[in-house]
C-alpha positions, 0 to 999 in steps of 0.5 A, a space after each residue: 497496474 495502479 489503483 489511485 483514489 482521489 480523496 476529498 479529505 486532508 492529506 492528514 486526515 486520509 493517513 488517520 483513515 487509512 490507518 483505521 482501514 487497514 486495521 478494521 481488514 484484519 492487516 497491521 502497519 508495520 511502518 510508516 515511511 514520510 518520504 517528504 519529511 525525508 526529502 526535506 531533511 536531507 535538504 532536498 526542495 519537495 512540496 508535495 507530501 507522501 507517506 508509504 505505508 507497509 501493510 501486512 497480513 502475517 497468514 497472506 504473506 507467509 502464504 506468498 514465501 511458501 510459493 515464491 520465496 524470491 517474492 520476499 522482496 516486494 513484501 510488505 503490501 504499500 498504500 500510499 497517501 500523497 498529495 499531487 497538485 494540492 489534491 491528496 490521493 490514496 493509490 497502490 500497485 495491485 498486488 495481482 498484476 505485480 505477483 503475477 509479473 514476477 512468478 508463474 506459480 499458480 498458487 498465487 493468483 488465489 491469494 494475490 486476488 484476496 490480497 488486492 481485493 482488501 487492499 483496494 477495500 482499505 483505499 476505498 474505506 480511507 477516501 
């Protein structure tokens, strides 16, 4: 259900390549969640860093509505750049298994496949 890479690179510096991955597969970064500067924020002790990036392709996502508009809410795509124990991993949900858990429309293997492969392609590029 996870696809988790180690990287051998800076939590920093894996954020810079995953950024630089996911444009280069033709999806954009809508946002970028630091969910340990938030934490820390709000006074709450969390060591490790984490930051959640919301990926999308606009022709994929529309593609998914237009089967299921109920699949809205687990739209953006997510990649996550965190660290854990001192070591700083890149990880998704594949997007397959997790559209095909909520929707039995058979239009969206096709492109929860195309969306998984990239995806997977975007960690393997930043790691």
């Amino acid at each position: 259900m996870y696809y988790i890479a180690d990287s051998d690179k800076s939590f920093e510096q894996a954020c810079i390549s995953l950024e630089s991955a996911v444009t280069r597969n033709d999806f954009s970064v809508l946002h970028v969640h630091d969910l340990g500067k938030t934490l820390r924020a709000k006074g709450i002790t969390f060591a490790p860093q984490c930051k959640i990036f919301e990926v999308c392709h606009p022709q994929h996502a529309a593609n998914v509505l237009s089967a299921d508009m109920r699949l809205n809410m687990v739209l953006p795509c997510r990649i996550s750049v965190y660290t854990d124990q001192g070591k700083t991993k890149i990880g998704l949900v594949k997007p397959a298994q997790m559209l095909a858990a909520l929707s039995d429309n058979p239009s969206l293997k096709h492109i929860s496949e195309e969306v998984e492969s990239r995806t997977i392609q975007m960690v393997d590029q930043a790691k």
